[in-house]
Backbone as CSV, one residue per row, in Angstrom:
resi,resn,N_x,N_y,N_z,CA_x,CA_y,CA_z,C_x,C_y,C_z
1,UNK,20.437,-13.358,-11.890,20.014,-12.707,-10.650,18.623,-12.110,-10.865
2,UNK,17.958,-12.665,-9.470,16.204,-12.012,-10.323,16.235,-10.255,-10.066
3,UNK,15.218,-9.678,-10.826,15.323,-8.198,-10.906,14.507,-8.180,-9.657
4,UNK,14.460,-6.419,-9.372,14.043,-6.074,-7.998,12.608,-4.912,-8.143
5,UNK,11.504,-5.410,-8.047,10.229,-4.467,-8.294,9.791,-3.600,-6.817
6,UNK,9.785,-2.428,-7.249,9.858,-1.933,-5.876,8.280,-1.287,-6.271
7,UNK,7.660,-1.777,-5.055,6.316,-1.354,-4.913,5.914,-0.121,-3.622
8,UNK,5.708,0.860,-3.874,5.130,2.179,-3.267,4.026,1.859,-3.012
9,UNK,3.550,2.244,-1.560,2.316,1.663,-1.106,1.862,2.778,0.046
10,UNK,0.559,2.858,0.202,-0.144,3.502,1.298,-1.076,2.492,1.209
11,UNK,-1.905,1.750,2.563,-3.006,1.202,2.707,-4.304,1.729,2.713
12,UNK,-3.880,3.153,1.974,-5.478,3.628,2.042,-5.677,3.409,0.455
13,UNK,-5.076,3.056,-0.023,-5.254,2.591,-1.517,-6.540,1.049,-1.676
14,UNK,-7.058,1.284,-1.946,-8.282,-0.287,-2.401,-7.190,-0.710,-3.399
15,UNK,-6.753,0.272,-4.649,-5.764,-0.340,-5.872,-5.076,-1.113,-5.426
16,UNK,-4.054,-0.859,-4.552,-2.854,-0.785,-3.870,-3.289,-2.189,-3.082
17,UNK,-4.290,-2.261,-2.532,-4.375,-3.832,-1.693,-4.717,-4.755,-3.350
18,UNK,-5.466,-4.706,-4.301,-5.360,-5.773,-5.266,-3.938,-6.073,-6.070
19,UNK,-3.201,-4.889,-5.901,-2.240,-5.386,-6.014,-0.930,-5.909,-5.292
20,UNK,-1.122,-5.824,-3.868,-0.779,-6.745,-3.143,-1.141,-8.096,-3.360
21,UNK,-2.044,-8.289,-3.275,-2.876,-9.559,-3.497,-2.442,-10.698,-4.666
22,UNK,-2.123,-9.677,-5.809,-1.405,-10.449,-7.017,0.049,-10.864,-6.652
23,UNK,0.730,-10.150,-5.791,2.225,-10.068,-5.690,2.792,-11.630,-5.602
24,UNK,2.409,-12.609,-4.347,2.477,-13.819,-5.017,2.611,-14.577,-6.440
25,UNK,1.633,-14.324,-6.765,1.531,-14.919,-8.136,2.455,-14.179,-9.448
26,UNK,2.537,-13.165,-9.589,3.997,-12.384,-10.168,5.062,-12.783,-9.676
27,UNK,5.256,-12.811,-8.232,6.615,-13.573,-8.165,6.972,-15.042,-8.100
28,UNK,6.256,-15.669,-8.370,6.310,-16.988,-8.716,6.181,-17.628,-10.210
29,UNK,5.677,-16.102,-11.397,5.849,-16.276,-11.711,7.274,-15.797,-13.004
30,UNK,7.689,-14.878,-12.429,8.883,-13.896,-12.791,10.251,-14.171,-11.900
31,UNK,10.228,-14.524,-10.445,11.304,-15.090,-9.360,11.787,-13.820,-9.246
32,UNK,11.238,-12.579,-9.215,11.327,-11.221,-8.836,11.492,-10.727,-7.700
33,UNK,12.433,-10.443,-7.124,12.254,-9.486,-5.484,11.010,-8.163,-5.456
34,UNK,10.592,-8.687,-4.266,9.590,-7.224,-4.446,10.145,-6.674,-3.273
35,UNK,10.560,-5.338,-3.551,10.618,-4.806,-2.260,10.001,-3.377,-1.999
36,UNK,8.904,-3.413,-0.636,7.542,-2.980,-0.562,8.428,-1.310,-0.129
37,UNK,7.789,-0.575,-0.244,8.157,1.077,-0.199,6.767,1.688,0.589
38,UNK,7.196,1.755,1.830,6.106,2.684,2.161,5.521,4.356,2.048
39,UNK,5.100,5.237,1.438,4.442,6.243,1.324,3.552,6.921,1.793
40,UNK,3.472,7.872,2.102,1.913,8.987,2.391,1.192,9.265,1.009
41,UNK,0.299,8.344,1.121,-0.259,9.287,0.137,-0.827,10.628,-0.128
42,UNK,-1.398,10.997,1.201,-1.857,11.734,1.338,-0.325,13.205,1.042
43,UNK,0.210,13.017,1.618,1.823,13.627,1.251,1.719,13.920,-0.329
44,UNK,1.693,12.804,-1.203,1.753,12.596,-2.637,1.231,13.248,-2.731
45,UNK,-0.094,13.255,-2.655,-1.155,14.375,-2.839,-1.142,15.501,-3.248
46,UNK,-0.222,15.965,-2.032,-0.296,17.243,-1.689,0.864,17.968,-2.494
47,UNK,2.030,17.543,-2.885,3.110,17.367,-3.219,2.814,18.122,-4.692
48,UNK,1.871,16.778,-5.144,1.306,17.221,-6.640,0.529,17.345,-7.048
49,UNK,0.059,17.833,-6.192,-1.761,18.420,-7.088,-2.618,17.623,-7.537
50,UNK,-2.275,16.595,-6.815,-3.700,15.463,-7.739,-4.153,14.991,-5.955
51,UNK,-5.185,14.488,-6.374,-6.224,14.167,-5.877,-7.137,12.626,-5.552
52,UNK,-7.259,12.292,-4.144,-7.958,10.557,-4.082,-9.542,10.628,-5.563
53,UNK,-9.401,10.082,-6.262,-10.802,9.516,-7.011,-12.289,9.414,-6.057
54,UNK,-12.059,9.601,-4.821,-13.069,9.671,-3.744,-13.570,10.820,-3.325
55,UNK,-12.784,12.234,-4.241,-12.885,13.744,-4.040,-13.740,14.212,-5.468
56,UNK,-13.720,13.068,-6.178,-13.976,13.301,-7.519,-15.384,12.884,-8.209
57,UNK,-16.559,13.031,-7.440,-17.669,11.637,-7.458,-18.055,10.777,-8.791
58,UNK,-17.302,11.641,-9.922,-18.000,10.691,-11.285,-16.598,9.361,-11.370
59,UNK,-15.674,9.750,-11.070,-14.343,9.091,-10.896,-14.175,8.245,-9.593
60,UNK,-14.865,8.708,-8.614,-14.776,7.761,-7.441,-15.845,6.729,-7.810
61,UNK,-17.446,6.979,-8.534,-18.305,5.894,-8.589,-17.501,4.742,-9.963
62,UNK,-16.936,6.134,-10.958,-16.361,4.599,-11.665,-15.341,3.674,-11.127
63,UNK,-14.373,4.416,-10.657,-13.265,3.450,-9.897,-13.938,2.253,-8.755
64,UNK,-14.856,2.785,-8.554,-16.043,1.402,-7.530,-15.793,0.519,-8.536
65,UNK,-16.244,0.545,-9.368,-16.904,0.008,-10.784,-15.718,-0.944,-10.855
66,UNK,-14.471,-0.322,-11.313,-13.634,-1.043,-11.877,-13.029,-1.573,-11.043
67,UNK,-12.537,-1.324,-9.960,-12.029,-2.155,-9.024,-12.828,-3.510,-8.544
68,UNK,-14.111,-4.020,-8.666,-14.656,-4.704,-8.167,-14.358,-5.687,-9.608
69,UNK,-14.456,-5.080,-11.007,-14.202,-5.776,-12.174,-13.289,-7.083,-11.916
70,UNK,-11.676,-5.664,-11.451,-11.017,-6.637,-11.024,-10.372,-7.737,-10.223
71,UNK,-10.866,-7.038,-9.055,-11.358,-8.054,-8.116,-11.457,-9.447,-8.539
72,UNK,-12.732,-9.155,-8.923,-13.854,-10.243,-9.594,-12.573,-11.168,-10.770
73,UNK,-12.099,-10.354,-11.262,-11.227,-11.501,-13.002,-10.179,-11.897,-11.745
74,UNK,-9.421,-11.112,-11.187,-8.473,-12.400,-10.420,-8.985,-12.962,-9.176
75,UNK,-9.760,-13.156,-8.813,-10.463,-14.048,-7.656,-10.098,-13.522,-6.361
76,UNK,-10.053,-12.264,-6.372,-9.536,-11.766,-5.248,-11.012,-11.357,-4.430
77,UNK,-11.023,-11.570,-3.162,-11.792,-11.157,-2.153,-11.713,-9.627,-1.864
78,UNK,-12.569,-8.505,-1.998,-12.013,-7.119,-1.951,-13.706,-6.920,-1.412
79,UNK,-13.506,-6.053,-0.396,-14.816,-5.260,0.003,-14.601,-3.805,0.787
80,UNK,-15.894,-3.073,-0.051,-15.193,-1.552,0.477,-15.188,-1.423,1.702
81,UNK,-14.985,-0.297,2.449,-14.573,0.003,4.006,-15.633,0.607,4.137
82,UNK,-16.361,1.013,4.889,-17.513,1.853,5.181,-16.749,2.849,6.125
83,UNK,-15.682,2.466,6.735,-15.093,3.752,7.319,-13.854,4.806,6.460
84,UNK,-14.201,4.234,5.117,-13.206,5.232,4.202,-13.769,6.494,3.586
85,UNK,-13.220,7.366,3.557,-11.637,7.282,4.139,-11.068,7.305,5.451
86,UNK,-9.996,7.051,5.453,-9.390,6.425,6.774,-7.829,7.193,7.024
87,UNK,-7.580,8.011,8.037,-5.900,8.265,7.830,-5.401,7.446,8.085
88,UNK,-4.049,7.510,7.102,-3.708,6.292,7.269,-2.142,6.692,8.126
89,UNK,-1.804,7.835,8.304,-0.715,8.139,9.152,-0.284,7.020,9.553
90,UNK,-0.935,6.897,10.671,-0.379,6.102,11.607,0.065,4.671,11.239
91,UNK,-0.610,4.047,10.564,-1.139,3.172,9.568,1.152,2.889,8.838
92,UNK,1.076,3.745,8.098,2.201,3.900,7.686,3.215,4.408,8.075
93,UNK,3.523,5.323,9.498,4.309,5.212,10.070,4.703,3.919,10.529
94,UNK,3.854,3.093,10.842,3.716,1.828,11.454,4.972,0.744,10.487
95,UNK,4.540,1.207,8.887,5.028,-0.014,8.258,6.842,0.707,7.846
96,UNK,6.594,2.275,7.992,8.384,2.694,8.194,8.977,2.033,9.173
97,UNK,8.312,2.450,10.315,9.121,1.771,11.319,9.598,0.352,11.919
98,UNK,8.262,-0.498,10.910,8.602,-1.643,11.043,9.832,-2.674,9.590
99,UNK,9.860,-1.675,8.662,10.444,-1.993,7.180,11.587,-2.851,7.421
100,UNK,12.331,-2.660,8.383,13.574,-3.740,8.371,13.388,-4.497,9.514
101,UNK,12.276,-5.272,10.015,11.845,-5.885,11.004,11.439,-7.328,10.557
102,UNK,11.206,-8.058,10.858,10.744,-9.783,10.143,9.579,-9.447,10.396
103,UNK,8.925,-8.722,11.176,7.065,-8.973,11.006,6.804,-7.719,10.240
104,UNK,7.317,-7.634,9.523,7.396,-6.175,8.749,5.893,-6.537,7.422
105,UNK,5.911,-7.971,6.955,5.297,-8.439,6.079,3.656,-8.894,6.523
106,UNK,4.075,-9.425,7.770,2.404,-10.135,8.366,1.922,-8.517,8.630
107,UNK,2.616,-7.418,9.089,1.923,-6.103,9.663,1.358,-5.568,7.770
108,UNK,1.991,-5.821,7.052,1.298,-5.494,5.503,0.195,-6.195,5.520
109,UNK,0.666,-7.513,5.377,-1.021,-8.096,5.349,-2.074,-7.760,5.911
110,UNK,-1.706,-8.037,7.388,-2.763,-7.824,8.345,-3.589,-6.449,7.914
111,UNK,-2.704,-5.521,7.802,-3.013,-3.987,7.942,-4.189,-4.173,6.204
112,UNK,-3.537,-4.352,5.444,-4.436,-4.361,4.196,-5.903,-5.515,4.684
113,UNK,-5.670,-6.233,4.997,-6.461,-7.460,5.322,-7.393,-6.666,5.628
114,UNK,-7.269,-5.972,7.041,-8.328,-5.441,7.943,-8.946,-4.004,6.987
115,UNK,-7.996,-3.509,6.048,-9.082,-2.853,5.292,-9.830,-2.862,4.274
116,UNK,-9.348,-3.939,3.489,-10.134,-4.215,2.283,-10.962,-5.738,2.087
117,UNK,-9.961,-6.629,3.603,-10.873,-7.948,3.051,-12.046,-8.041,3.996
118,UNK,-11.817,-7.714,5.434,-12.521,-7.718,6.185,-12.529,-6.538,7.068
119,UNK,-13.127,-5.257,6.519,-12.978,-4.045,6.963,-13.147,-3.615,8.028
120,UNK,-12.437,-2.694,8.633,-12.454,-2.294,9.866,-11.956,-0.978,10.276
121,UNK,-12.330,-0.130,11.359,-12.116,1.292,11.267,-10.884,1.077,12.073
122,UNK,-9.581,1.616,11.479,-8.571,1.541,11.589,-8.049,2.614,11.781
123,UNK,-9.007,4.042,12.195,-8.602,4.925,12.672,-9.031,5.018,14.312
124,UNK,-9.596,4.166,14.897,-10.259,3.339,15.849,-8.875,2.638,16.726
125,UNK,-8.464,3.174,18.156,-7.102,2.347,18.080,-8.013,0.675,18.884
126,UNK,-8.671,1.114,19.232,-9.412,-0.580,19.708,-9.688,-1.398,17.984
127,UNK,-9.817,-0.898,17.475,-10.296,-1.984,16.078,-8.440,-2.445,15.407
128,UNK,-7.501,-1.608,16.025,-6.044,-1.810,15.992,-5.655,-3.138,16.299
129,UNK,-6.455,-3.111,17.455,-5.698,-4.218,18.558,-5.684,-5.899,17.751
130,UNK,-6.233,-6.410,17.187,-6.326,-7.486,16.956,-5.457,-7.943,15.826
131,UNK,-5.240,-6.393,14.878,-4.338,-6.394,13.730,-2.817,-6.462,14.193
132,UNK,-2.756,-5.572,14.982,-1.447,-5.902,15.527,-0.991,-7.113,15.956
133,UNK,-1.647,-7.739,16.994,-1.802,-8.969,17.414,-1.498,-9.939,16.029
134,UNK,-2.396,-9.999,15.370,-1.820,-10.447,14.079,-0.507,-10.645,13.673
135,UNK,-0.045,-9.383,13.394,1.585,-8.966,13.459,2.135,-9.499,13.339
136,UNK,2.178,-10.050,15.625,3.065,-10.091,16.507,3.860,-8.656,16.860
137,UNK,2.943,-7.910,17.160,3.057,-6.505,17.112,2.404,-6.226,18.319
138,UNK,2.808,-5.742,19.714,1.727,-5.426,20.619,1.263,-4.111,20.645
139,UNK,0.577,-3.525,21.136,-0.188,-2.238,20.849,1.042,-1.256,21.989
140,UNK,1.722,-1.485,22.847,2.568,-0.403,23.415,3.656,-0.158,22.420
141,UNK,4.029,-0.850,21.977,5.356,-1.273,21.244,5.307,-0.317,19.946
142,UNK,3.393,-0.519,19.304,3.483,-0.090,18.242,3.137,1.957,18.294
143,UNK,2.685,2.017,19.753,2.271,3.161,19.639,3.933,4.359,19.763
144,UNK,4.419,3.420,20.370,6.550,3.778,20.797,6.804,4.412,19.535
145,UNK,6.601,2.869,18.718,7.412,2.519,17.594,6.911,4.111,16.304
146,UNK,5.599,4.546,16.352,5.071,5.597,15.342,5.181,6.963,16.174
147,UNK,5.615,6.811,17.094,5.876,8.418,17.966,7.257,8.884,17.564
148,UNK,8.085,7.838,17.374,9.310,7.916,17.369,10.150,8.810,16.315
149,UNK,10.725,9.945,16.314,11.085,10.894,15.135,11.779,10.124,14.229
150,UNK,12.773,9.586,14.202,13.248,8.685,13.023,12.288,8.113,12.407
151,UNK,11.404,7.499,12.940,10.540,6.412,12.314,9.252,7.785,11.069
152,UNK,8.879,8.754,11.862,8.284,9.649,11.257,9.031,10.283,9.955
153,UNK,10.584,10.422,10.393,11.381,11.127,9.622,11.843,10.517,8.118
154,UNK,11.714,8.542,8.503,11.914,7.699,7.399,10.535,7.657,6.456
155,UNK,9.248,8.181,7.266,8.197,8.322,6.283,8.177,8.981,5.454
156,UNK,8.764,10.343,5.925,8.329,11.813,4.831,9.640,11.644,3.942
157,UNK,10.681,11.252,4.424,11.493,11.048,3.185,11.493,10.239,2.037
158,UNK,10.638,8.702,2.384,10.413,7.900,1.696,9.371,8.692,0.680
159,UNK,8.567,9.311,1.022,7.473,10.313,0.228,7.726,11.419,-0.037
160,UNK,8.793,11.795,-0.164,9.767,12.886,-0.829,10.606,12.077,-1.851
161,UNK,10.765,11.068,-1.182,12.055,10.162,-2.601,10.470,10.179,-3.406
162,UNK,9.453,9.367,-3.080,8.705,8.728,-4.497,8.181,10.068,-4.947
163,UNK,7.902,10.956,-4.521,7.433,12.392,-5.351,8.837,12.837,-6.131
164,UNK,9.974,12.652,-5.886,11.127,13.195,-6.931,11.312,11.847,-8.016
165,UNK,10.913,10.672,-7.714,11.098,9.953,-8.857,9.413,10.056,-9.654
166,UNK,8.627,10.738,-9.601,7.710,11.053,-10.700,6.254,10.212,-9.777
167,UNK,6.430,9.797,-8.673,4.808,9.104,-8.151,3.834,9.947,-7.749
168,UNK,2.850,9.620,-8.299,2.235,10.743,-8.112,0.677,10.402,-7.361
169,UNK,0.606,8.867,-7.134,-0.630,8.068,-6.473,0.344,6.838,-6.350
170,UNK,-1.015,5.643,-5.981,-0.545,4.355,-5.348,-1.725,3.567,-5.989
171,UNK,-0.970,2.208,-6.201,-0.084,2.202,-6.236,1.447,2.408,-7.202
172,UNK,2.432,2.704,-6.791,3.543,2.872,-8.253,5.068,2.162,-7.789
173,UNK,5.235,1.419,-9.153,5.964,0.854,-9.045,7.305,1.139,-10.017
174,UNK,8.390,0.664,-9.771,9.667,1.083,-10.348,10.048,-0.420,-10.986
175,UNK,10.781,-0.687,-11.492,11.735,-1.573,-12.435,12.825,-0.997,-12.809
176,UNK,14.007,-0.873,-11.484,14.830,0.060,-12.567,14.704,1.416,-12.175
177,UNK,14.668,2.207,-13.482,14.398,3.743,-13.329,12.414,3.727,-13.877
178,UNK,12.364,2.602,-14.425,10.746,2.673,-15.222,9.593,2.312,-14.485
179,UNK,9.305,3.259,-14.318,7.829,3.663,-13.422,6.313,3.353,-14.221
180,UNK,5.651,2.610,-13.308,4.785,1.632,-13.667,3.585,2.305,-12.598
181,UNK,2.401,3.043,-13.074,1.350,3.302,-12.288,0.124,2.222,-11.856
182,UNK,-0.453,1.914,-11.154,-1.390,1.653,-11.110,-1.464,-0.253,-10.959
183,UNK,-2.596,-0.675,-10.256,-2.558,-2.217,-10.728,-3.190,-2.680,-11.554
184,UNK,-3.887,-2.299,-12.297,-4.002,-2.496,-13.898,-2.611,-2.742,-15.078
185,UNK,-1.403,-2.595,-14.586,-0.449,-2.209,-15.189,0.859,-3.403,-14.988
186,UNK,-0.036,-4.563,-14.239,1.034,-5.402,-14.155,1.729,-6.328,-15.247
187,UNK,0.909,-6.551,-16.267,1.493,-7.177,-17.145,2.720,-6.390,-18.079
188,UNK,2.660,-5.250,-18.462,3.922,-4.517,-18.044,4.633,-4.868,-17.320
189,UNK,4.464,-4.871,-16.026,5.450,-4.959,-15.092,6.271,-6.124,-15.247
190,UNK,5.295,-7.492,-15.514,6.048,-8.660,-16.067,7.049,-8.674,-17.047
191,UNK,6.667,-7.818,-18.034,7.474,-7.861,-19.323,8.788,-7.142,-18.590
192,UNK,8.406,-5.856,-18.095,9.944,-5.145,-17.474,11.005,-5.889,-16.917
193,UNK,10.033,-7.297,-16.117,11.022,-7.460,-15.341,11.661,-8.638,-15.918
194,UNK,10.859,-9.176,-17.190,11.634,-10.611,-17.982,12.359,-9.954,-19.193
195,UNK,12.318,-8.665,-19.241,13.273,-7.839,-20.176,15.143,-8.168,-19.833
């Protein structure tokens, strides 16, 4: 039975979209379930005292640095946002409320797509419209769908569960009980999960 990698995610992460990006290729080559966990980061944040690398300027110019590194070694297409930072509230209410939905996956893409491959101000609800569309998500549906208290209520808990299992940024991943930071950290993750 393949193991189950559960990936914690906010789309305001740049990390967090390259390692989306790999997720294919890990599970094709491990036959791993991934199953995606949505988060606040900003919640995380706050939770634990740490801080975006974008608050930090010697740490935000290196993380430029290195993220483009890797980019660059796995052939991934990544370009910064000029509108970041970006809340991503809404953003991730969006992907609670959509989590047990079939377009639950194209609204990941899309949503990362529009911020890291081909950027767009996504705090902007007109620069929304086309992502949704994407989807198969219409813009009444989705504005319902993030007003909605359950859907709000499945966010902050989901970001209360990953702050009591030790997350403390994005992206972080589990195997198990074994917590895996960062996307630099996947080959680990491989080994965890062919353990």
């Amino acid at each position: 039975m393949p193991k189950t990698l559960e990936f914690l995610f906010d789309f305001g992460s740049p990390a967090t979209y390259l390692a989306h990006k790999a997720m294919p290729g890990l599970i094709q080559r491990t036959g791993a379930h991934v199953e995606y966990v949505p988060m606040l980061l900003g919640g995380v944040f706050k939770a634990t005292g740490n801080a975006s690398p974008a608050q930090v300027p010697a740490k935000g110019a290196w993380m430029n640095r290195d993220l483009a590194r890797w980019a660059a070694r796995r052939g991934t297409v990544f370009n910064r946002n000029p509108f970041f930072p970006i809340n991503t509230l809404h953003l991730m209410r969006g992907a609670a409320g959509l989590k047990d939905d079939p377009r639950f996956m194209a609204y990941v893409d899309a949503v990362f797509d529009a911020m890291w491959l081909d950027p767009k101000n996504l705090g902007d609800p007109a620069e929304m419209v086309p992502v949704l569309a994407r989807a198969g998500v219409s813009v009444d549906a989705f504005r319902e769908l993030t007003a909605r208290d359950d859907v709000k209520d499945r966010l902050k808990t989901g970001t209360e569960a990953a702050v009591a299992r030790g997350a403390f940024g994005a992206p972080t991943f589990f195997v198990g009980d074994e917590m895996f930071f960062g996307q630099d950290r996947l080959d680990f993750i491989e080994e965890a999960l062919a353990a």
